[in-house]
C-alpha positions as CSV (number, residue, x, y, z in Angstrom):
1,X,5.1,36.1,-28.9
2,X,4.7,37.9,-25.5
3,X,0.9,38.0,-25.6
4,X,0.8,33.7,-26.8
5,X,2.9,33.4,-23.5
6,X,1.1,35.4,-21.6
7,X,-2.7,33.3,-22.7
8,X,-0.8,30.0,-22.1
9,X,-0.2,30.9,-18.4
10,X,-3.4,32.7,-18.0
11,X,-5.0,29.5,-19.3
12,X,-3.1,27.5,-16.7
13,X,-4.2,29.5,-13.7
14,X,-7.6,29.1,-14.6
15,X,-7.3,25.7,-15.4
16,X,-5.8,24.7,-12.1
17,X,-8.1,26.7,-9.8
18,X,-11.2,24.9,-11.4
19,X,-9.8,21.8,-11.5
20,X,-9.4,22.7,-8.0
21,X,-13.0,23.3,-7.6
22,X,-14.5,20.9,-9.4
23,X,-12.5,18.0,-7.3
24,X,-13.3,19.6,-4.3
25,X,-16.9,19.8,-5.2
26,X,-16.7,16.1,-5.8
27,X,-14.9,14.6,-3.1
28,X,-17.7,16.1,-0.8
29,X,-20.3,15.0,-2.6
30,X,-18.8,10.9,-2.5
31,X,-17.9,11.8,1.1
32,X,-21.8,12.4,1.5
33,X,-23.1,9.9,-0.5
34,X,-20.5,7.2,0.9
35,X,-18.9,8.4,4.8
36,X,-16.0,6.8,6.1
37,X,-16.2,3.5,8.2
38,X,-17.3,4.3,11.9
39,X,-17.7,2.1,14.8
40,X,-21.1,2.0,14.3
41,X,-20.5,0.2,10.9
42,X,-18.1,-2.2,12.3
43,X,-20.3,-3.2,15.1
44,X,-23.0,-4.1,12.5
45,X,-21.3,-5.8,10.5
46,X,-19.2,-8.2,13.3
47,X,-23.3,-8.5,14.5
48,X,-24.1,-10.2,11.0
49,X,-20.9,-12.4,10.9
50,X,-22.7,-14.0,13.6
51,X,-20.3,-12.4,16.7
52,X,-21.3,-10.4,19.2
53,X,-18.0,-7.9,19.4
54,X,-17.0,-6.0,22.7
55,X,-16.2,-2.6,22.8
56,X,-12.3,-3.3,22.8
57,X,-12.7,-5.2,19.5
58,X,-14.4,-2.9,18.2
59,X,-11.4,-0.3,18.6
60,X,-8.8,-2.6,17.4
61,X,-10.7,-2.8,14.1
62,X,-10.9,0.9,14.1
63,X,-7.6,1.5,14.8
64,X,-6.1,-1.5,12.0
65,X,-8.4,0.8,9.7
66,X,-7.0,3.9,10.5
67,X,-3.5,2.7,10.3
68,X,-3.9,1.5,7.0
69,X,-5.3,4.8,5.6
């Protein structure tokens, strides 16, 4: 009885610390492969709306975008 106990929590700490891991390990690869919005991006793509956005619009997208987050 002791010893099924004792698998079922062993099982469970292994369990959480790869589940850990493994979302770790792939949150950093879609962070990689896709990166947050920058201002940069946002520039761009005011550029190809057909507007040519100053630097203060620029930070109030950025900061509607981070408030949202």
């Amino acid at each position: 009885m002791l010893e099924n106990i004792l698998y079922l929590v062993g099982g469970l700490v292994v369990g959480v610390v790869a589940g850990f891991f493994l979302a770790r390990f792939f949150m950093q690869r879609y962070l990689t492969k896709n990166p947050p919005i920058n201002e940069k991006m946002i520039e761009t793509m005011m550029t190809s709306m057909g507007r040519k956005p100053s630097q203060k619009q620029v930070k109030q997208v950025m900061n509607q975008m981070n408030r949202f987050k």
